[in-house]
Biopython code that builds the backbone (N, CA, C, O; Angstrom):
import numpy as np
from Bio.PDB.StructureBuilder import StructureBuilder

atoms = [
    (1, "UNK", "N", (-13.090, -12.077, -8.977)),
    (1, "UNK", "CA", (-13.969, -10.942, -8.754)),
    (1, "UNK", "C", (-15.405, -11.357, -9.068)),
    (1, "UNK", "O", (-15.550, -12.343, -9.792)),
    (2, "UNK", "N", (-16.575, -10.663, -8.568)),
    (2, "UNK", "CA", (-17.952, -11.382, -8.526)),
    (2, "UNK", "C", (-18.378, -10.637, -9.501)),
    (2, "UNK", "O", (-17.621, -9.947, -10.183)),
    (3, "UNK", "N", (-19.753, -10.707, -9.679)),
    (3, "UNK", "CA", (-19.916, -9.874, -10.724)),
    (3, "UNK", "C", (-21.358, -8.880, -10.905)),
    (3, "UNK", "O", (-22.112, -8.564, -11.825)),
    (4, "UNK", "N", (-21.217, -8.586, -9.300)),
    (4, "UNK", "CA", (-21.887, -7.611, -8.731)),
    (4, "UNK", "C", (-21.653, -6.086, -9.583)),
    (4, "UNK", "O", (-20.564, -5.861, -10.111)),
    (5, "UNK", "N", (-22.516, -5.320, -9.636)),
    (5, "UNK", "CA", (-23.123, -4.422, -10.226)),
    (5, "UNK", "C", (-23.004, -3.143, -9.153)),
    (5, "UNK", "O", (-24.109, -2.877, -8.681)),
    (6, "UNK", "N", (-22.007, -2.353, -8.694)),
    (6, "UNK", "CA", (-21.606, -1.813, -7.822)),
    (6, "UNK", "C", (-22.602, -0.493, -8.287)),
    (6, "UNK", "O", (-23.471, -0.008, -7.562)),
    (7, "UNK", "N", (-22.331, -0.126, -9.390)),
    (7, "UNK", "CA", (-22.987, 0.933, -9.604)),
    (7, "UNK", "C", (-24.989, 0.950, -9.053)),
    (7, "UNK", "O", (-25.722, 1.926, -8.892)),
    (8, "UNK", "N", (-25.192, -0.024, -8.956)),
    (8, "UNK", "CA", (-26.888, 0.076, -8.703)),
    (8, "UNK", "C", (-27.148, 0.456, -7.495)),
    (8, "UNK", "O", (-28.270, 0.925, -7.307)),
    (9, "UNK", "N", (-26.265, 0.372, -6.419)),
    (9, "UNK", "CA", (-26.407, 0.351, -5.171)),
    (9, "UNK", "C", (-25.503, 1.480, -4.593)),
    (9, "UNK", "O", (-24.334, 1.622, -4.953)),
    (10, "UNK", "N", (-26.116, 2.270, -3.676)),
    (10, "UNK", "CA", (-25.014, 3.550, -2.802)),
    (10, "UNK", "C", (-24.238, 3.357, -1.765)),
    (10, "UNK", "O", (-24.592, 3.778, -0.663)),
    (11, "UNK", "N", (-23.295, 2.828, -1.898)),
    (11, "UNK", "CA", (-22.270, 1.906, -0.807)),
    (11, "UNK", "C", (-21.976, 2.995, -0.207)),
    (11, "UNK", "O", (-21.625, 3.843, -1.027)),
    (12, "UNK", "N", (-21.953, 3.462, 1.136)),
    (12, "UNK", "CA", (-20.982, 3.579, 1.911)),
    (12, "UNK", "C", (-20.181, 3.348, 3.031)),
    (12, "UNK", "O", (-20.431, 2.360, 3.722)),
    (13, "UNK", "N", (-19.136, 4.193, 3.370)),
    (13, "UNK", "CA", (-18.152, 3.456, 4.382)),
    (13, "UNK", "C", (-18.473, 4.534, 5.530)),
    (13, "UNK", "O", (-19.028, 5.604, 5.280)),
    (14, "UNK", "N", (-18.135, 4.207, 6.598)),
    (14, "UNK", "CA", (-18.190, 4.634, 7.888)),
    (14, "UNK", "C", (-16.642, 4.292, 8.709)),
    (14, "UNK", "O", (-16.179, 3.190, 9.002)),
    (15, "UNK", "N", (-16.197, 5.342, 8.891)),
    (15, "UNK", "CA", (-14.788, 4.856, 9.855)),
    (15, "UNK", "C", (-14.744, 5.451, 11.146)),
    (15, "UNK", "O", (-14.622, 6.673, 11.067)),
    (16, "UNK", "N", (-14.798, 5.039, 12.236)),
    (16, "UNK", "CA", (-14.394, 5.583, 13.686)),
    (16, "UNK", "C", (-13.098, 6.174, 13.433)),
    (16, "UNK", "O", (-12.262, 5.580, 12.752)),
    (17, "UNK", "N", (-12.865, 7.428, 13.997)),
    (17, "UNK", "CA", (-11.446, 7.262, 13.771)),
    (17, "UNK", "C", (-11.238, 8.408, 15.622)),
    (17, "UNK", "O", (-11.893, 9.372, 16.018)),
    (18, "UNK", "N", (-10.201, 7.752, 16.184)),
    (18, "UNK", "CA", (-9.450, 7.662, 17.571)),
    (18, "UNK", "C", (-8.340, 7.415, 17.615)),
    (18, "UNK", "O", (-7.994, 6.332, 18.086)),
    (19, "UNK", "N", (-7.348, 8.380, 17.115)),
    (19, "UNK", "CA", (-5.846, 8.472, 17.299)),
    (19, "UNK", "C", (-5.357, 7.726, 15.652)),
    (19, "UNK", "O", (-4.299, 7.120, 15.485)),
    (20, "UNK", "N", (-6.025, 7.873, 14.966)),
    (20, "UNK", "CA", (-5.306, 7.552, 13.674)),
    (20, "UNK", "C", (-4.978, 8.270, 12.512)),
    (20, "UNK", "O", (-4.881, 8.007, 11.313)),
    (21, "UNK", "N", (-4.802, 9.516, 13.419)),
    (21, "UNK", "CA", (-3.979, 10.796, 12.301)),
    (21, "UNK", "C", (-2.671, 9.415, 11.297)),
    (21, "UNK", "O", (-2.584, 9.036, 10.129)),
    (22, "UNK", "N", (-2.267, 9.249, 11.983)),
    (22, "UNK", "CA", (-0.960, 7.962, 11.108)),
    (22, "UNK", "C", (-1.107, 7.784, 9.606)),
    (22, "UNK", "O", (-0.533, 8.155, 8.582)),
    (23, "UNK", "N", (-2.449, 6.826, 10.064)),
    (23, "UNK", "CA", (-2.980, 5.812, 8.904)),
    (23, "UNK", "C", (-4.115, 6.513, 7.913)),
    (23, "UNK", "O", (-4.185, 6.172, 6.732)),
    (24, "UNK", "N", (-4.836, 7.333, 8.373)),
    (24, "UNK", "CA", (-5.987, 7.682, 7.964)),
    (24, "UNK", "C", (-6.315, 7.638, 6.716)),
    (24, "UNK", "O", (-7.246, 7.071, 6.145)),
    (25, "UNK", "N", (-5.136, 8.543, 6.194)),
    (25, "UNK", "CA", (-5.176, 9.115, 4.822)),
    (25, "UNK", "C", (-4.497, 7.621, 3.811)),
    (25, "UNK", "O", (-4.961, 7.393, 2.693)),
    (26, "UNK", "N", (-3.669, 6.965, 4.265)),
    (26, "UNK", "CA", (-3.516, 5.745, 3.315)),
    (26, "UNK", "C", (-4.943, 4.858, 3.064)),
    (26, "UNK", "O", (-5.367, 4.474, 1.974)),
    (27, "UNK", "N", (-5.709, 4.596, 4.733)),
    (27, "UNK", "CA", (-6.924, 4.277, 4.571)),
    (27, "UNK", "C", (-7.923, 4.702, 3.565)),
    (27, "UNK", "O", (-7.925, 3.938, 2.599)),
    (28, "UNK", "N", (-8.846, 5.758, 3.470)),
    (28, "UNK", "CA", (-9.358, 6.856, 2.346)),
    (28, "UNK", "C", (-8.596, 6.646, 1.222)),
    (28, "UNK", "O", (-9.247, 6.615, 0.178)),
    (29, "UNK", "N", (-7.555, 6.511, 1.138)),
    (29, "UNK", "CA", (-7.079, 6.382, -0.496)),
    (29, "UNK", "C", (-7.372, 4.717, -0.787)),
    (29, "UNK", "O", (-7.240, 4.451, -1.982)),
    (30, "UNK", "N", (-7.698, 3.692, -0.038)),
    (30, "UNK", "CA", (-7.527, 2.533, -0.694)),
    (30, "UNK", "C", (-9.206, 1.724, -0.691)),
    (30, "UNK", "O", (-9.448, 0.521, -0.794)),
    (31, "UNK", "N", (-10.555, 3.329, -0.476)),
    (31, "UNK", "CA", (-11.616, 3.112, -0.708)),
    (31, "UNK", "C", (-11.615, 3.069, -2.118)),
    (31, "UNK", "O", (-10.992, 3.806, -2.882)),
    (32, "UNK", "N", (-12.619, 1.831, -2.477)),
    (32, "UNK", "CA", (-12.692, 1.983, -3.878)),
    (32, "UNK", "C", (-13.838, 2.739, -4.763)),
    (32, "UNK", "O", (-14.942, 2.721, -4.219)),
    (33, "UNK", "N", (-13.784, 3.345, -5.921)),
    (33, "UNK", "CA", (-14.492, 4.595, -6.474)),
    (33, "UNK", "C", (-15.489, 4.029, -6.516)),
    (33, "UNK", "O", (-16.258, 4.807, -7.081)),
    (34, "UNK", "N", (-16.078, 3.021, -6.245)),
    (34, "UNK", "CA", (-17.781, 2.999, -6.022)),
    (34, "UNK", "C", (-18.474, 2.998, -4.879)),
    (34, "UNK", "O", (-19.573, 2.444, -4.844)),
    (35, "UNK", "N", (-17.970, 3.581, -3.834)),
    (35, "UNK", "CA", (-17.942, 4.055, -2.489)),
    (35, "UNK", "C", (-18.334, 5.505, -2.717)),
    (35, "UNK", "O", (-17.550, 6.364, -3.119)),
    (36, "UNK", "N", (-19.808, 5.735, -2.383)),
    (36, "UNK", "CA", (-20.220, 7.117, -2.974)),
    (36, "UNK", "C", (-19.822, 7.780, -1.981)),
    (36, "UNK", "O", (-19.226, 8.835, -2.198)),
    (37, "UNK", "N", (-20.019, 7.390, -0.795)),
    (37, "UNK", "CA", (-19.820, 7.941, 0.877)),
    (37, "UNK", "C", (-18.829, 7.531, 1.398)),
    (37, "UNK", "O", (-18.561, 6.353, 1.159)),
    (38, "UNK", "N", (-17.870, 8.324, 2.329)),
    (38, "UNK", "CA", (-16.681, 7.910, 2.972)),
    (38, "UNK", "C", (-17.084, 8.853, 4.249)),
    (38, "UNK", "O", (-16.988, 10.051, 3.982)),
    (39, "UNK", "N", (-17.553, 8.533, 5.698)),
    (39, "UNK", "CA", (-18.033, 9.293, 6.707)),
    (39, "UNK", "C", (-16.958, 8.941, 7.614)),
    (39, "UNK", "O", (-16.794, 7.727, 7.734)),
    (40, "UNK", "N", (-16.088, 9.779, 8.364)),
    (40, "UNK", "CA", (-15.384, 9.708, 9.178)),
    (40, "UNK", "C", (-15.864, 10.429, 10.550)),
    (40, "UNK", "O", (-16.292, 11.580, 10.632)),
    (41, "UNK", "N", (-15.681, 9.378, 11.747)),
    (41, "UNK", "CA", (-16.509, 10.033, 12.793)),
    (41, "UNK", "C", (-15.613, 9.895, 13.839)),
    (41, "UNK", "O", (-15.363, 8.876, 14.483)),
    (42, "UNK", "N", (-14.848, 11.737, 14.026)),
    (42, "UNK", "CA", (-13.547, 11.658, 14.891)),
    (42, "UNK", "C", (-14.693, 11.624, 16.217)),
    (42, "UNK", "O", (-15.842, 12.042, 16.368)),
    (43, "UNK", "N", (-13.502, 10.739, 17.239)),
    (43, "UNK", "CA", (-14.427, 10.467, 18.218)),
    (43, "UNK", "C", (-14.032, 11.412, 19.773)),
    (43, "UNK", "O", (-14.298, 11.083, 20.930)),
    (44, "UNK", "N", (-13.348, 12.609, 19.295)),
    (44, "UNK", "CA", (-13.233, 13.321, 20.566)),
    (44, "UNK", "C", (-11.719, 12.994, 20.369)),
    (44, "UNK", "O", (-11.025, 12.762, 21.359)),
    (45, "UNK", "N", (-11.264, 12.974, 19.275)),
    (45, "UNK", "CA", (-9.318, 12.187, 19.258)),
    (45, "UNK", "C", (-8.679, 12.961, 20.056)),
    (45, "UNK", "O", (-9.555, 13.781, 20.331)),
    (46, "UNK", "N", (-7.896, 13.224, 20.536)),
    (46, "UNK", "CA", (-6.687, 14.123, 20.918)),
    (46, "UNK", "C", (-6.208, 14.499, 20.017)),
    (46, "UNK", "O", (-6.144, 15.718, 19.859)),
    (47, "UNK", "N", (-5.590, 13.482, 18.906)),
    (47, "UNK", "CA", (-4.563, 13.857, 17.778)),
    (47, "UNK", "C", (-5.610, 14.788, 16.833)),
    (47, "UNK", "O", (-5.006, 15.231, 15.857)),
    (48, "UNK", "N", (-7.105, 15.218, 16.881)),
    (48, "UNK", "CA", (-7.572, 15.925, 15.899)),
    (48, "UNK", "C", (-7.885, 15.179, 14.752)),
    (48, "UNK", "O", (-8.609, 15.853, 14.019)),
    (49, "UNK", "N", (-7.618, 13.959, 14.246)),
    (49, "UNK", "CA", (-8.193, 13.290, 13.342)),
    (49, "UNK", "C", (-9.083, 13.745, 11.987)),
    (49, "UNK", "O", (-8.808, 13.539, 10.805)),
    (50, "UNK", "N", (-10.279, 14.455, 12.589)),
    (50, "UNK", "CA", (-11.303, 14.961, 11.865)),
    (50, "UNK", "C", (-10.466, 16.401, 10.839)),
    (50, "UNK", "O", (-10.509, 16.786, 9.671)),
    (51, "UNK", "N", (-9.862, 16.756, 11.927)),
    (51, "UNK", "CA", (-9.398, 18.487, 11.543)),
    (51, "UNK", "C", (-8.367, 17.629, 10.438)),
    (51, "UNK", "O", (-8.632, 17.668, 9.237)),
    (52, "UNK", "N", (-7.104, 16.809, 10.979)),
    (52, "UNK", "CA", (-6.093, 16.266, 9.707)),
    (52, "UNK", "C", (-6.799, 15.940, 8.458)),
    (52, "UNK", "O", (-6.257, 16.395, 7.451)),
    (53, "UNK", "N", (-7.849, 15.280, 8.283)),
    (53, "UNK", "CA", (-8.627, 14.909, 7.384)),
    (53, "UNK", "C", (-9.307, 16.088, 6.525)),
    (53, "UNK", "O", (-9.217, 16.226, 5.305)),
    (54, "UNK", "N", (-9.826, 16.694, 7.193)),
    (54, "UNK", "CA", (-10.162, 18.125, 6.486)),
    (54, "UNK", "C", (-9.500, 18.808, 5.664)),
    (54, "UNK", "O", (-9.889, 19.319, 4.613)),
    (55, "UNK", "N", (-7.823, 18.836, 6.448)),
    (55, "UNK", "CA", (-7.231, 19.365, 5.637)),
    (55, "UNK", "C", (-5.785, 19.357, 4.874)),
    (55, "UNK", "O", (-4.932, 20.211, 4.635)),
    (56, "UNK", "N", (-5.933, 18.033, 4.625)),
    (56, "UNK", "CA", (-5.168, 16.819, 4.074)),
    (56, "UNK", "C", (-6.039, 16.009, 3.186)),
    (56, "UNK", "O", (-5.425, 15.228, 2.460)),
    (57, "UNK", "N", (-6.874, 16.017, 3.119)),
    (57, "UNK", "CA", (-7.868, 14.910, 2.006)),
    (57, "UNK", "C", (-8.760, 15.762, 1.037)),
    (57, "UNK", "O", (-9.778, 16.312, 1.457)),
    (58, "UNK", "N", (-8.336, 15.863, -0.328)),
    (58, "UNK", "CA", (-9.725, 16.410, -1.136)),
    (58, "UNK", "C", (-10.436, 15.419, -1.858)),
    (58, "UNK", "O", (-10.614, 15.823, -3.007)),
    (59, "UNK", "N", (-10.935, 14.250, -1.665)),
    (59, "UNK", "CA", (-11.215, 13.368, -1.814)),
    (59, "UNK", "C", (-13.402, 13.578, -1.532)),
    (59, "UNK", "O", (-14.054, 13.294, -0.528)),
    (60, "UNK", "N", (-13.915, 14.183, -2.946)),
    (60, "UNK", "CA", (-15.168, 15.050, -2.261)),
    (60, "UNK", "C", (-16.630, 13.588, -1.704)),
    (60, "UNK", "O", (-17.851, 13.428, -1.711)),
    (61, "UNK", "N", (-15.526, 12.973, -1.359)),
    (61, "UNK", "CA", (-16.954, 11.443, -0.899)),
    (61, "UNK", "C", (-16.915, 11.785, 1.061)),
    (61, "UNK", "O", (-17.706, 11.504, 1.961)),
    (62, "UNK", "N", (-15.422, 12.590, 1.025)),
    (62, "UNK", "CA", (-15.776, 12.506, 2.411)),
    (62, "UNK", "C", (-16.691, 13.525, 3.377)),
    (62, "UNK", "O", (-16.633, 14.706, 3.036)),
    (63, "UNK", "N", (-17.617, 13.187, 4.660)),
    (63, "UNK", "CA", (-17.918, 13.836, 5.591)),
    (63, "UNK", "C", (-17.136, 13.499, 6.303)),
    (63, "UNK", "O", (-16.523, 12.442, 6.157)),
    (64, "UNK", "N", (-16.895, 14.572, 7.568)),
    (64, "UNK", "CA", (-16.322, 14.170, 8.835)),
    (64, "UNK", "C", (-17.459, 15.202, 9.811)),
    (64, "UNK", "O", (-17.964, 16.269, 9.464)),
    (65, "UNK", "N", (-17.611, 14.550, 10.951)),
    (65, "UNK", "CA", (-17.823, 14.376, 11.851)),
    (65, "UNK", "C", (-17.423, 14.440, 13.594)),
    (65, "UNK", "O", (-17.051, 13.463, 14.244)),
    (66, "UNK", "N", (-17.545, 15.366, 13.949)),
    (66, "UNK", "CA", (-16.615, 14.988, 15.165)),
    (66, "UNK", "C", (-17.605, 14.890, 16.632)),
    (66, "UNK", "O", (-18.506, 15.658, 16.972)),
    (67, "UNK", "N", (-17.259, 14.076, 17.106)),
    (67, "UNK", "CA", (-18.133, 13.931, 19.075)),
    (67, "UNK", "C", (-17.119, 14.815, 19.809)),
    (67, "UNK", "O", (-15.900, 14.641, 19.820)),
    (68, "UNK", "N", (-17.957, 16.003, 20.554)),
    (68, "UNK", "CA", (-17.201, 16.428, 21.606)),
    (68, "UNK", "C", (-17.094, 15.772, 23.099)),
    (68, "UNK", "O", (-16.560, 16.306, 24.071)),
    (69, "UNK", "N", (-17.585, 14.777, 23.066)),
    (69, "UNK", "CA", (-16.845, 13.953, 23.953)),
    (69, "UNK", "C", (-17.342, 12.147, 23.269)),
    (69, "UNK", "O", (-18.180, 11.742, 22.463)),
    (70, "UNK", "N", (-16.438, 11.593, 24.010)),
    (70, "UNK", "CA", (-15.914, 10.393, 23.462)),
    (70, "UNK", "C", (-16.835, 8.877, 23.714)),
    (70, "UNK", "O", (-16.813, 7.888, 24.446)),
    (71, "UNK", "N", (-17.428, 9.307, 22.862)),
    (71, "UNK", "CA", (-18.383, 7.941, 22.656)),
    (71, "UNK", "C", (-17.892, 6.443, 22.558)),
    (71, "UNK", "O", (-18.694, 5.549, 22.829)),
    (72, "UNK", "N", (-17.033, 6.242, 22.305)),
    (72, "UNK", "CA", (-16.246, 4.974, 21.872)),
    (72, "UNK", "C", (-16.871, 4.438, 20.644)),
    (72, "UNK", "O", (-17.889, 4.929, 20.156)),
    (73, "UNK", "N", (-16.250, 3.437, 20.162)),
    (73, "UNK", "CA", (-16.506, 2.730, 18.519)),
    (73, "UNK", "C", (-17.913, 2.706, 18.534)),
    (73, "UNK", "O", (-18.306, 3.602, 17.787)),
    (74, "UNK", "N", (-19.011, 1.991, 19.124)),
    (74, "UNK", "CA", (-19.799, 2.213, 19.150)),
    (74, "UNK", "C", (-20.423, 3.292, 18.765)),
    (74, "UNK", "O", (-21.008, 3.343, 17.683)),
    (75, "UNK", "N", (-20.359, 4.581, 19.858)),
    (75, "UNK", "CA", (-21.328, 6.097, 19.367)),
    (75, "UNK", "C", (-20.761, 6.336, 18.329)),
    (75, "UNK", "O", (-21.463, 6.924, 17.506)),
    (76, "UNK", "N", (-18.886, 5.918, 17.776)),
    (76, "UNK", "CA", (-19.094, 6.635, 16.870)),
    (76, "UNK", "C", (-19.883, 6.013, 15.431)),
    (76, "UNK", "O", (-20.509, 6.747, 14.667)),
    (77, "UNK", "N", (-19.728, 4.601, 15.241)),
    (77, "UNK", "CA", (-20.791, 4.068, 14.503)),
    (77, "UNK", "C", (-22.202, 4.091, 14.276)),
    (77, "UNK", "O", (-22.897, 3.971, 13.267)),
    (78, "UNK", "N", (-22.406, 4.255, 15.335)),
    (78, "UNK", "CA", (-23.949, 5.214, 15.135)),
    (78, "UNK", "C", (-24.077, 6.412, 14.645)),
    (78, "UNK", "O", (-25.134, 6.659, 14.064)),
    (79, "UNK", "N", (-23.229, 7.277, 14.729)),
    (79, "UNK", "CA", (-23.255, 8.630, 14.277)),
    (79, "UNK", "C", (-22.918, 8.388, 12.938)),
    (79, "UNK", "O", (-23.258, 9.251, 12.128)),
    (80, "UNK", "N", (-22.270, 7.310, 12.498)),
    (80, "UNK", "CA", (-22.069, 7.255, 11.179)),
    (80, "UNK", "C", (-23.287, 6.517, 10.338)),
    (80, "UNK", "O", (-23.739, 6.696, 9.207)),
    (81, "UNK", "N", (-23.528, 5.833, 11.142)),
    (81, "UNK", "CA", (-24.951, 5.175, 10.575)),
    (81, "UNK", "C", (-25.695, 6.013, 10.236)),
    (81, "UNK", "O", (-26.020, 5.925, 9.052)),
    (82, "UNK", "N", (-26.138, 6.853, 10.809)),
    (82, "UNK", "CA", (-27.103, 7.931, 10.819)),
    (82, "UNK", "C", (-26.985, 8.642, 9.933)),
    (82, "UNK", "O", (-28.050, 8.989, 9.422)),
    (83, "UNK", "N", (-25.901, 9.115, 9.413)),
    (83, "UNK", "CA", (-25.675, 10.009, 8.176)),
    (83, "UNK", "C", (-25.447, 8.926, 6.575)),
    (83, "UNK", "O", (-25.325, 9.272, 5.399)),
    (84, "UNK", "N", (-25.464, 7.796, 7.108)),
    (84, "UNK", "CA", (-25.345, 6.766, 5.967)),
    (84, "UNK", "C", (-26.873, 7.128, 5.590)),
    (84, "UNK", "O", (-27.136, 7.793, 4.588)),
    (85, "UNK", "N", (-27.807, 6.663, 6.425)),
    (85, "UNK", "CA", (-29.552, 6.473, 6.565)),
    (85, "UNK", "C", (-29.496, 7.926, 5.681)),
    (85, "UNK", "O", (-29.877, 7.881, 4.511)),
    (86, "UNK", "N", (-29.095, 9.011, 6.157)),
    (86, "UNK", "CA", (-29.547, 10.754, 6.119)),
    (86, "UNK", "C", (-29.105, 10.690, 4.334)),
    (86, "UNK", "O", (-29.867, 11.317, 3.598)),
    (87, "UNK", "N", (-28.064, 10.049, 3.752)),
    (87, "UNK", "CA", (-27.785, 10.316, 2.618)),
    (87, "UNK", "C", (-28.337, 9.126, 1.518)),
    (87, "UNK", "O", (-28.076, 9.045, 0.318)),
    (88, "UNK", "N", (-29.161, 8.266, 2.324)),
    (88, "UNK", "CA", (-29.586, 6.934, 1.573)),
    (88, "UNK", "C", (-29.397, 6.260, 0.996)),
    (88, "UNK", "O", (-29.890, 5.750, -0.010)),
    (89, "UNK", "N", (-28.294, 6.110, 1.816)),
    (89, "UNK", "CA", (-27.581, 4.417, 1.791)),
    (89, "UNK", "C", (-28.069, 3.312, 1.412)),
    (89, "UNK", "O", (-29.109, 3.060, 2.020)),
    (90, "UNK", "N", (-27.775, 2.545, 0.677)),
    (90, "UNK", "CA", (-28.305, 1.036, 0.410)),
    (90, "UNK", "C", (-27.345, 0.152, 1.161)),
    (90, "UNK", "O", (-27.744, -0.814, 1.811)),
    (91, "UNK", "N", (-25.952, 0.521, 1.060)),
    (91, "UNK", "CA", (-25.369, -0.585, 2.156)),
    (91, "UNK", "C", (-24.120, 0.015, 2.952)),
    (91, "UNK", "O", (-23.229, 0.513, 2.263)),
    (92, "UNK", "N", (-23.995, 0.014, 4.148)),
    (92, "UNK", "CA", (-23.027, 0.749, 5.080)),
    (92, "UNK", "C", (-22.017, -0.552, 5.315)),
    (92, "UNK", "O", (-22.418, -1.715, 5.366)),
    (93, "UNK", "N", (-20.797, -0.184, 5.433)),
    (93, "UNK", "CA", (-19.957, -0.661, 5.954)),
    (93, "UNK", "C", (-19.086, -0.341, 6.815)),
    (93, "UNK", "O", (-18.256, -1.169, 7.191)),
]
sb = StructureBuilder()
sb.init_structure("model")
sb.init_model(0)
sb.init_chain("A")
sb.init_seg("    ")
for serial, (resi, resn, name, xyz) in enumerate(atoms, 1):
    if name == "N":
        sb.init_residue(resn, " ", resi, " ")
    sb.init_atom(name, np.array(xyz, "f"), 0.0, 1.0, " ", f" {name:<3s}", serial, name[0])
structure = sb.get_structure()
């Protein structure tokens, strides 16, 4: 392990999410607690993604996000970027 100083810096995560009602929630649980931000950006899913997450996760780091129509990984990474920037982020992932 390095011996980086997690706390100095406002990490957050950004996830596309497109049909991964499945996995989602194992995902979100295996962010680690110095992850101030957890932004999920359903991308127009079918399966609802954003809505499962809502209301299945109390986990209070997360936003969700949803595109009413379907940007692909891309738009939705931008849309997540954007709210990384909006909450002032030091490093997005």
């Amino acid at each position: 392990m390095n011996n980086l100083n997690y706390d100095k810096y406002k990490i957050s995560v950004v996830i596309p999410c497109y049909r991964e009602k499945q996995h989602i929630l194992e995902v979100i649980a295996e962010i680690p607690d110095y992850v101030k931000h957890i932004i999920c950006v359903d991308d127009c899913c079918p399966d609802k993604t954003g809505e499962f997450i809502k209301q299945n996760c109390n986990d209070n780091r997360i936003s969700v996000f949803t595109h009413t129509n379907n940007q692909g990984v891309g738009g939705a990474m931008v849309t997540g970027y954007k709210e990384a920037l909006n909450v002032s982020s030091d490093i997005v992932i």
